[in-house]
VEXDO-539717 format. One line per 5 residues: number of its first residue (from 1); their letters; for each residue x, y, z of C-alpha. Coordinates in steps of 0.001 Angstrom, whole numbers, plus 500000, padded with zeros to 6 digits. Example, Ala and Ser with C-alpha at 12.3 -4.5 7.8 and 13.67 -1.06 7.14 Angstrom:
REM VEXDO-539717
1> AS> 512300:495500:507800; 513670:498940:507140
END
This chain:
REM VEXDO-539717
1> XXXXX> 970482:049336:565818; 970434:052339:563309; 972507:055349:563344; 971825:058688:561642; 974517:061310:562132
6> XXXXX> 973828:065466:561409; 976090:067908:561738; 975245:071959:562203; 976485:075141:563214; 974680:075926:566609
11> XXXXX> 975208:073967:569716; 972452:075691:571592; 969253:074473:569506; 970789:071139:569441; 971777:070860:573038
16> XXXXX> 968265:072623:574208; 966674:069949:571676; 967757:066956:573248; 967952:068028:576781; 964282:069570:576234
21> XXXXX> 962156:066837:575643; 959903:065688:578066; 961806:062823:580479; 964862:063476:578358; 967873:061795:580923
26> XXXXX> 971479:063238:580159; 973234:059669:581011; 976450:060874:580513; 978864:063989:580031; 982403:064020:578907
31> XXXXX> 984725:067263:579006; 981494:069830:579574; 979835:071563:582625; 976707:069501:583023; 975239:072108:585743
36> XXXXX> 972701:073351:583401; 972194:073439:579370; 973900:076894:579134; 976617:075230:580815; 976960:072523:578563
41> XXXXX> 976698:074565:575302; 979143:077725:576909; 981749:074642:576937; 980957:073419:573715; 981026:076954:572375
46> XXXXX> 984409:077730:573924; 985870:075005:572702; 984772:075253:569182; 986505:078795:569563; 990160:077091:568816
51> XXXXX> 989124:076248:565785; 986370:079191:564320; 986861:078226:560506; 985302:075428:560915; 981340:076152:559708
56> XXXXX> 979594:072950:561150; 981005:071761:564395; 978143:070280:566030; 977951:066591:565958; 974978:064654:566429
61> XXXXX> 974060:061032:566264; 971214:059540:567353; 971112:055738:567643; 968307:053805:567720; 967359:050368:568849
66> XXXXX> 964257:048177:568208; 961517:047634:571010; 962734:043696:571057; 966322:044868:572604; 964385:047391:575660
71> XXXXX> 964571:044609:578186; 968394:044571:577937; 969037:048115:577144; 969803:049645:580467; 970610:053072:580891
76> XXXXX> 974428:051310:581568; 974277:049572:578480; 972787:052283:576465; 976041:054283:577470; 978436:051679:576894
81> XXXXX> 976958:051142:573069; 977256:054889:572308; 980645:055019:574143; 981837:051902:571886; 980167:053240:568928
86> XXXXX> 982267:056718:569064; 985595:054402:569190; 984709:052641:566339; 983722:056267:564343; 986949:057553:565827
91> XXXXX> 984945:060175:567555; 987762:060658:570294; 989332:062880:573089; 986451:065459:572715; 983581:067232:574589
96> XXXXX> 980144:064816:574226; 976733:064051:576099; 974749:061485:576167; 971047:061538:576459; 968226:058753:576637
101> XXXXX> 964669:059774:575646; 961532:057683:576506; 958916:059731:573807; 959261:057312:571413; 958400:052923:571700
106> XXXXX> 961825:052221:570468; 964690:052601:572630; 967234:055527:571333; 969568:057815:572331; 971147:061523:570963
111> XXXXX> 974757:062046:571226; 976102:065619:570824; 979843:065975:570500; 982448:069194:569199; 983698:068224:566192
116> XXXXX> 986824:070585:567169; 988698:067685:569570; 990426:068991:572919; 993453:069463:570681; 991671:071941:568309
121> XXXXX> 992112:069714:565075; 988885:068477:563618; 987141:065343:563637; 987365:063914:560249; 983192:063164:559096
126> XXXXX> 984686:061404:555620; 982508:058305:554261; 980795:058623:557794; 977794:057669:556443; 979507:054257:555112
131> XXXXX> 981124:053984:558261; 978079:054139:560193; 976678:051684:558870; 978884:048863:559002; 979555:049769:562845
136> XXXXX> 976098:049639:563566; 976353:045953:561779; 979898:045222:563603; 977821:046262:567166; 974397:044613:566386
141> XXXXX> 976552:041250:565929; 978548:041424:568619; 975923:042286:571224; 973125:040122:569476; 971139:043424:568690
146> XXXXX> 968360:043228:566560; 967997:045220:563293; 965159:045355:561637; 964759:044604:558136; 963777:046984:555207
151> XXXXX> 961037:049930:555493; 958137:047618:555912; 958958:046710:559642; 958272:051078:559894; 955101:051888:561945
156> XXXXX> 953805:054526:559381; 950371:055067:560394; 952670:056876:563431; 954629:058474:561416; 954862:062503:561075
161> XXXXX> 955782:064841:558425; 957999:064822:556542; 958973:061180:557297; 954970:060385:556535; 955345:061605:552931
166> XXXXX> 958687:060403:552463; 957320:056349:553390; 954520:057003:550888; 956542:057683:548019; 958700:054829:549034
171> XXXXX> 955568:052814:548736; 954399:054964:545781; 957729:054086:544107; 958339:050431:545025; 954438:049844:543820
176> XXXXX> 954824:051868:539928; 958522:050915:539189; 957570:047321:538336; 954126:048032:536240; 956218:051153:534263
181> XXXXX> 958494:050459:530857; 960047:053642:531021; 960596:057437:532749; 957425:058391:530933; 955180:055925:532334
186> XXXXX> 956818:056044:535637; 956198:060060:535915; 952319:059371:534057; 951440:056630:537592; 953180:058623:539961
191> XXXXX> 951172:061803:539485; 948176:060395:539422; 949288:059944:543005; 950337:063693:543835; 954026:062449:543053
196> XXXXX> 955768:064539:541019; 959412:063330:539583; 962263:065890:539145; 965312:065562:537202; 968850:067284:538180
201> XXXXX> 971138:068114:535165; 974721:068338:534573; 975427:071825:533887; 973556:073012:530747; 973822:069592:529688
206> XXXXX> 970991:066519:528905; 973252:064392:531206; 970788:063068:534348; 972951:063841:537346; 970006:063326:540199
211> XXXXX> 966294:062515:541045; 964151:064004:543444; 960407:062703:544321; 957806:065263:545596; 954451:065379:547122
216> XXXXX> 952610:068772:548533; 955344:070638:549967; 958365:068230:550425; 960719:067170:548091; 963436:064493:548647
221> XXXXX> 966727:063039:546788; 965856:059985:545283; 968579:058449:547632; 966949:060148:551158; 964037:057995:550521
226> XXXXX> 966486:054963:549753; 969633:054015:548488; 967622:051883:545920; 966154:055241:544611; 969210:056634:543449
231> XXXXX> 968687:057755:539409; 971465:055426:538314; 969634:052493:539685; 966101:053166:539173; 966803:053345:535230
236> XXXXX> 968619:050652:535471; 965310:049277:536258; 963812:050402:532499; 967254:048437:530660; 967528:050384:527479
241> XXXXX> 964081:052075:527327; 964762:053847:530278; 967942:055654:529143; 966079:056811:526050; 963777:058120:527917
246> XXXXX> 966056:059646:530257; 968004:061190:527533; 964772:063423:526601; 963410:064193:529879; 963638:068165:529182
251> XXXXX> 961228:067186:526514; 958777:066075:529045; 956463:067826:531794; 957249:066813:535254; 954693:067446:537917
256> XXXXX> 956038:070679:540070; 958284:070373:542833; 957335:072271:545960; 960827:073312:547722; 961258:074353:551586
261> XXXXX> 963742:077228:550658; 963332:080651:550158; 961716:081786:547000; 963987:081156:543308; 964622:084410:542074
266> XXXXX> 965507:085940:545504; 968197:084095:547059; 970305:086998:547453; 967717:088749:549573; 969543:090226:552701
271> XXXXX> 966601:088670:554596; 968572:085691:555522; 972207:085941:554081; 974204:085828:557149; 972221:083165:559510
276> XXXXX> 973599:081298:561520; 972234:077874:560223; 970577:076080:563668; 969445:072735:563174; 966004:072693:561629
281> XXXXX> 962622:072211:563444; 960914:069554:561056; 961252:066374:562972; 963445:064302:565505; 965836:063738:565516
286> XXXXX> 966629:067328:563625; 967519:068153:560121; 969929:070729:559344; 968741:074010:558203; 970084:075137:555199
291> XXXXX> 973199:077175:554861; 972167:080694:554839; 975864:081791:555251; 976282:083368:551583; 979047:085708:552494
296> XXXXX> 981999:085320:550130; 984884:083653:550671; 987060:086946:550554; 985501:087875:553849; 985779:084539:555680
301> XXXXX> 988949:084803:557590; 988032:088572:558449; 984651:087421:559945; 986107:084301:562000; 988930:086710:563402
306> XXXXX> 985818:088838:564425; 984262:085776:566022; 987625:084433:567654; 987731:088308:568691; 984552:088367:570431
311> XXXXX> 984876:085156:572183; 988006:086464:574221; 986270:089519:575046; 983506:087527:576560; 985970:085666:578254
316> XXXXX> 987878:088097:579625; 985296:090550:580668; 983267:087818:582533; 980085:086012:581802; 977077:089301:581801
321> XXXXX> 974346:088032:583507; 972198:091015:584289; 972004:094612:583188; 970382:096104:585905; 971660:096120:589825
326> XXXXX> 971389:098140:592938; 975031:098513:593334; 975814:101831:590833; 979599:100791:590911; 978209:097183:589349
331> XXXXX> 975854:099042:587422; 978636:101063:585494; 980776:098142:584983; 977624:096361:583498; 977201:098853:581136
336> XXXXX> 980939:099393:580138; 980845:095172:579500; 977365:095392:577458; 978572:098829:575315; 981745:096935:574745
341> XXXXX> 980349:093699:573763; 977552:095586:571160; 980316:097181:569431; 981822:093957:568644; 978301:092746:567663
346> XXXXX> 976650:093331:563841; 973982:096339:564665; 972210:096287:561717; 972446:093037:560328; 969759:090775:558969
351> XXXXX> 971265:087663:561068; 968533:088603:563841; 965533:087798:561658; 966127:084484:561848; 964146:082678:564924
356> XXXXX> 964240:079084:566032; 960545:077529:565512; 960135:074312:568321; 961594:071064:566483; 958548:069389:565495
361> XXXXX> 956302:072063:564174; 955693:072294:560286; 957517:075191:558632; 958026:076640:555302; 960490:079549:555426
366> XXXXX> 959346:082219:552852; 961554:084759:552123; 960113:088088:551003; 961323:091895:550360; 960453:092778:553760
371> XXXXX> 960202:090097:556207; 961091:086938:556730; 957513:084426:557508; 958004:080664:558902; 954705:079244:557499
376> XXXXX> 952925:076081:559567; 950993:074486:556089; 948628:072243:559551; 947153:075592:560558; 947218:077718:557508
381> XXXXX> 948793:080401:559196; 952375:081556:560166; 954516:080361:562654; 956189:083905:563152; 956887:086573:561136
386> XXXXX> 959971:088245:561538; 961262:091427:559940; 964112:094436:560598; 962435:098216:561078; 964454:100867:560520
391> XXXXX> 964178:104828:560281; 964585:105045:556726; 962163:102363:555908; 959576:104189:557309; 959870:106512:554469
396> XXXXX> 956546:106569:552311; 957644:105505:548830; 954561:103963:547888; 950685:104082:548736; 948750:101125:550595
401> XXXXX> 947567:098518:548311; 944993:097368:549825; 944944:093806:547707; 944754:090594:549755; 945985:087476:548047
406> XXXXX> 947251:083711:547963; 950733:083293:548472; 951513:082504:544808; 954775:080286:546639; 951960:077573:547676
411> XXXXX> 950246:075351:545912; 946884:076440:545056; 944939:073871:546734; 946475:074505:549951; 946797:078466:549476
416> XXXXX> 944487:080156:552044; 942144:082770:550232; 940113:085585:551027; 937260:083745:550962; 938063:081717:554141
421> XXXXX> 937407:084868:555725; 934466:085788:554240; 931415:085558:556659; 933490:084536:559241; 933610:087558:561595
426> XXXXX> 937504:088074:561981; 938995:090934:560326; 942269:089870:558330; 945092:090727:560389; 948695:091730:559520
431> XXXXX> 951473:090406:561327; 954486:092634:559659; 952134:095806:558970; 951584:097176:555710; 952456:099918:557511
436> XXXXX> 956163:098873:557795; 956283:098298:554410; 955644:101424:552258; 959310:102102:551659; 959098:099690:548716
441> XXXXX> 956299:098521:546046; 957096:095118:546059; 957605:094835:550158; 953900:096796:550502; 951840:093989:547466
446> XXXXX> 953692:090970:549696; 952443:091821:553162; 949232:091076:551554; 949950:087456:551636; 947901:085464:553325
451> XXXXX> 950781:083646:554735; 950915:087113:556503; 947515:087768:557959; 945990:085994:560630; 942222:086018:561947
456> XXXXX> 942130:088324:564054; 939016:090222:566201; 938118:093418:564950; 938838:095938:567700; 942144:094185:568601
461> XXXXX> 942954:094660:564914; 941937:098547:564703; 942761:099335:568210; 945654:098090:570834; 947251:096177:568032
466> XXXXX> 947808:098886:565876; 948845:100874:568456; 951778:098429:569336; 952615:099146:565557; 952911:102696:565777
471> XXXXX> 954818:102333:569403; 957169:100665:567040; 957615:103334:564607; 958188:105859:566931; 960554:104006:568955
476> XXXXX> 962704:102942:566079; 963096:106717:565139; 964856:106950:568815; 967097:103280:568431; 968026:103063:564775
481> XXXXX> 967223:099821:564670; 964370:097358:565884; 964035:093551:565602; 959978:092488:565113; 958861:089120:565489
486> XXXXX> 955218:088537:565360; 952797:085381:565627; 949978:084068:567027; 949116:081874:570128; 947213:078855:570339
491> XXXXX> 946153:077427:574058; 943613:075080:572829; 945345:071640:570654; 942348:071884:568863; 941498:075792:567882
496> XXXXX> 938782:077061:566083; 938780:077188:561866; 937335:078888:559490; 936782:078163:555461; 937432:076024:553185
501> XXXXX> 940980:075409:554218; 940586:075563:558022; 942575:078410:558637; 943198:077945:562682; 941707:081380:564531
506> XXXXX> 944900:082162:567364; 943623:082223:571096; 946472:084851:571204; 949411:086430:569826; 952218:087644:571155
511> XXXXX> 955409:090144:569654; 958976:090507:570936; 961086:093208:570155; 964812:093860:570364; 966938:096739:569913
516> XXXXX> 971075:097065:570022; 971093:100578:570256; 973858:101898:572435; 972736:099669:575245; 970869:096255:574208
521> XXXXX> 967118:095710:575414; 964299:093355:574203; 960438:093118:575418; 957601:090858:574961; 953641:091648:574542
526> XXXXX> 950640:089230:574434; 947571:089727:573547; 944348:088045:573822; 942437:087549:570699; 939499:090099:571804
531> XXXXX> 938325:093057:571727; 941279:094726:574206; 941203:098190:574227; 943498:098042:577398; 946356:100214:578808
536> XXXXX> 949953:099052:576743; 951784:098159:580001; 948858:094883:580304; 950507:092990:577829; 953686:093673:578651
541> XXXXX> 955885:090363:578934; 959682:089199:578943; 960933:087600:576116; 961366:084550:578326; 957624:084398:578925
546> XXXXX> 956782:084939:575422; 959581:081775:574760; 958255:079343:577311; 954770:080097:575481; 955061:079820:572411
551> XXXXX> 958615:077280:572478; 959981:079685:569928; 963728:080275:570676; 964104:083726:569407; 967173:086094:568681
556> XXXXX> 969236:082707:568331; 971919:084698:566915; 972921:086626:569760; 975571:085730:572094; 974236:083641:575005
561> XXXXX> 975136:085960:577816; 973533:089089:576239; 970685:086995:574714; 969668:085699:578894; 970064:089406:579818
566> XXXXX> 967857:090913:577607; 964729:088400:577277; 964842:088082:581767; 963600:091186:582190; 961922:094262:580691
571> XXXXX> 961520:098182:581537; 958644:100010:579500; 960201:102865:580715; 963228:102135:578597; 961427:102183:575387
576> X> 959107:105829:575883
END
C-alpha cells in the first residue's frame, strides 16, 4: 500500500480527472452532490468559499495497492481502507469522493477531499508526508497488505514520462555512486549518460543547500527520485573527498538543466501571472502546476473579498445555465444575471490564457512576449497556443520578420528546424499569427518559433486560415478583447512525420475564441488539414465540440456556470 498526497487550487481538473478516466467508479461520496461532476465540484467550490484565503484547498490522495492484494480488494474494502486511512491522517468532517480506477494492473484508488472542513477551519497538511507513510505501514500490518520493496519491484519498461526518466536516473545514480570518489567523477559518469547534476546554493553563498538530476527536458530534486538522493546523503557517500569537492562546485561545469517553467529572464511576463494553478497534465495521478499566482501580498485580501464577493452573487442570482431562450421575460433576466456576473469578472486579464492540456499528454509551457505555447516534445509540435488580442495590439510597431527558427528554450537535438520542412510539401504554419504580433519587436522574432508553426497544407495556410485570422482582427476592434487558442488535431495515433525530428503533420486543427465584452460569448472552428477554400460558417463548432476533441479543457478560469453557457452553443451572427 503506497500513498502519495497533492494538493492544488482547482477542484474541477481534479474532479473531471478522476471521474474521467475510462471505467473510473465513484465508490463513494461524502457531503457533495454526486448527480454529475459539476455537481460534485459546485459543492466543493462552495464550500471552499468559507474559507477563500486559503490558496490550495484541493486534496488528493491516491492510494495504491500491489496486484498480490486484488483478490481481496473489493470495491467494499477498497472504501473501508481509504475511509480508515483519512481517520488516521485526521482528514475529518469534510466533503470527499472516492473513486476506483481499473487502467492500471495494480489496484488503486483517488480520493479528493476540501481541505476547508464543514466548519470552515482548515485541514492541517503538516509532516503529511511523514504521516503518510507510517499509516500506510500501520494499515498494511494490520490488514496483511503487501508492500512492495524498493524501486526494483517497479515495472519500468511500462513506465511513462516523466516517471520513465526519473527510474533511469535512479538506476543511473544507484549504478555511478559506488564506482565515483567524488562530485567530480560522479558529474564526469553521469553525463556520459545524458545526466546532468545541478547544485542549489544558499543565498550568494558556496554552501550546497540542494541537488537536482536532469535528463532531456525534466529535472527532479534529488529527494523526488529518492529519499536516499538527498545532497546531504549522497556526499556523505564521498566521506571527506566529497565535501571538498562540494565546496568548489561553482568551479565546475555541470551539464545543463532543462526546466518545465516559463523562460528565466521573463517570469514577470503578464502571460501567466494571475493563473489559477490547476493540477498539471504530466502523469497520473497529477502533479501540481506551478504557482502562477505572483500578485503581491498587498492585494491578497482585496482579491479574496472579490472572490468571496462573486461567489454570493452566483449564489444568489441562481445557477446561469443558458443565455439564450424563447421566453423574452427569461431572456432579459439572463442577460441582467450574465452583465452582472462579467462586471464582477477580470475583462482583460491574462488569467484566460491559461488552458488545461488532458493529464497525460507531454507539455512544456513556454512563456513568450505574446502568447503563451504548451509544447508536446513526442510530436514536435504544440499542444495549443494561446494568446490575448486586443485593439491596441494590432497597432503596427514593427515590420514582419520573416525569420523561422529553433526555439533557442530546447535543447538543440530535439529543436525542430527549418529543414524538417524542407522538401516536405507543407507550408510552415503559424498558430498565433505574425500578424497578431507586430505591436512589438520581440513578440513578432518569437512567433517564428518553431514551437509555433505547425505543417500545415498550403491553401489552408494562405486561404480559409488566414481568413479566420483577419475575422479575428476585425472582431476584436468591435469586443475590446478576444481570447485565441490555437492547435492542431490528430485522428490517427500514429500521424504522418516529416524530417529529421519527426515533426507529426495534424489531421486537423481547430481554434476557440472567447470574448467578455458586455455580454460573454465563445466559438469553436475546425479545420481539416486540406486545401479548404470553404464558406466560414463550415467549420463552425462549440467550444464543447472542440473540448470533447481535442480533451483540452479550455477557459478553466472562468466561473463554471458562465464557462457551460458559453462553450454549449454558438451564434456566428453574434460575432459579424
Amino acid at each position: 500500500m503506497i500513498g502519495k498526497i497533492k494538493k492544488g487550487s482547482g477542484f474541477k481538473g481534479c474532479v473531471n480527472y478522476v471521474l474521467g478516466k475510462e471505467q473510473a467508479a465513484l465508490l463513494h461520496a461524502e457531503g457533495v452532490l454526486a448527480e454529475s461532476n459539476r455537481d460534485i465540484i459546485r459543492s466543493f467550490i462552495l464550500q471552499a468559499g468559507m474559507n477563500p484565503d486559503l490558496k490550495k484547498p484541493v486534496g488528493h490522495i491516491a492510494l495504491s495497492y500491489s496486484p498480490v492484494d486484488a483478490p481481496k480488494l473489493t470495491d467494499e474494502k477498497m472504501v473501508q481502507l481509504a475511509q480508515e486511512y483519512m481517520r488516521e491522517m485526521k482528514i475529518t468532517d469534510t466533503q470527499y469522493i472516492i473513486v476506483r480506477h481499473q487502467d492500471r494492473e495494480h489496484p488503486h484508488v483517488h480520493i479528493v477531499f476540501n481541505r476547508i472542513d464543514n466548519n470552515g477551519k482548515t485541514i492541517s497538511d503538516r509532516n503529511d508526508m511523514y504521516r503518510n507513510e507510517q499509516v500506510c505501514k500501520k494499515l498494511k500490518a494490520k490488514h496483511g497488505l503487501y508492500f512492495a520493496k524498493g524501486k526494483e519491484h517497479v515495472k519500468q519498461h511500462r513506465l511513462r514520462e516523466p516517471d520513465k526518466s526519473k527510474y533511469e536516473i535512479y538506476n543511473a545514480v544507484k549504478d555511478e555512486i559506488g564506482k565515483s570518489r567524488n562530485w567530480q567523477q560522479l558529474q564526469t559518469r553521469l553525463a556520459e549518460k545524458g545526466i546532468g547534476i545541478h547544485f542549489k546554493y544558499r543565498g550568494q553563498t558556496g554552501e550546497v543547500q540542494g541537488i537536482s538530476f536532469s535528463k532531456g527536458e525534466y529535472t527532479f530534486k534529488g529527494s523526488e527520485i529518492d529519499r536516499s538522493f538527498s545532497f546531504s546523503k549522497l556526499d556523505k557517500c564521498f566521506g571527506y573527498a566529497g565535501m571538498n569537492v562540494a565546496g568548489s562546485q561553482r568551479q565546475i561545469t555541470f551539464a545543463p538543466v532543462r526546466e518545465q517553467a516559463p523562460v528565466p529572464g521573463k517570469a514577470d511576463s503578464p502571460l501567466i501571472t494571475g493563473s489559477l494553478g490547476l493540477f498539471s497534465a504530466s502523469s497520473p495521478p497529477v502533479d501540481e502546476e506551478p504557482n502562477f499566482n505572483l500578485r503581491k501580498k498587498k492585494k491578497k485580501q482585496t482579491n479574496s473579498k472579490k472572490q468571496l464577493t462573486l461567489l454570493i452573487i452566483l449564489i444568489i442570482c441562481g445557477i446561469v445555465t443558458t443565455y439564450q431562450t424563447t421566453n423574452s421575460k427569461e431572456k432579459a433576466t439572463g442577460t441582467e444575471q450574465t452583465e452582472t456576473i462579467v462586471q464582477n469578472l477580470p475583462l482583460n486579464s491574462d488569467i484566460y490564457i491559461k488552458q488545461t492540456t488532458t493529464p497525460g499528454t507531454p507539455e512544456i509551457l513556454l512563456q513568450r512576449t505574446g502568447y503563451l505555447v504548451s509544447y508536446n516534445s513526442n510530436t514536435r509540435i504544440a499542444n495549443w497556443v494561446a494568446w490575448k488580442l486586443t485593439p491596441e495590439r494590432l497597432k503596427e510597431n514593427t515590420e514582419r520578420i520573416n525569420n523561422f527558427r529553433p526555439d533557442p528554450d530546447l535543447p538543440k537535438s530535439k529543436a525542430v528546424t527549418t529543414q524538417d520542412y524542407k522538401g516536405s510539401g507543407w507550408d510552415r504554419g503559424h498558430l498565433c499569427p505574425a500578424g497578431d504580433n507586430k505591436w512589438d519587436r520581440e513578440a513578432m522574432i518569437e512567433s517564428f518559433y518553431m514551437t509555433n508553426i505547425c505543417p500545415q497544407h498550403h491553401n489552408l495556410n494562405r486561404g480559409d486560415w488566414n481568413e479566420l485570422e483577419q475575422k479575428c482582427r476585425k472582431w476584436v476592434k468591435k469586443d475590446s478583447c478576444l481570447y485565441i487558442v490555437a492547435g492542431p488535431i490528430f485522428y490517427d495515433r500514429k500521424p504522418q512525420t516529416i524530417g529529421e525530428h519527426k515533426v507529426a503533420v495534424p489531421d486537423a486543427f481547430f481554434k476557440v475564441i472567447l470574448s467578455l465584452h458586455k455580454r460573454p460569448k465563445a466559438i469553436g472552428f475546425i479545420y481539416k488539414n486540406n486545401e479548404g477554400n470553404n464558406p466560414l460558417d463550415s467549420y463552425v463548432n462549440t467550444v464543447d465540440e472542440v473540448e470533447r476533441i481535442t480533451g483540452i479543457d479550455f477557459f478553466p478560469a472562468l466561473p463554471d456556470d458562465i464557462e457551460k453557457a458559453v462553450e454549449a452553443s454558438y451564434n456566428l451572427k453574434d460575432w459579424k
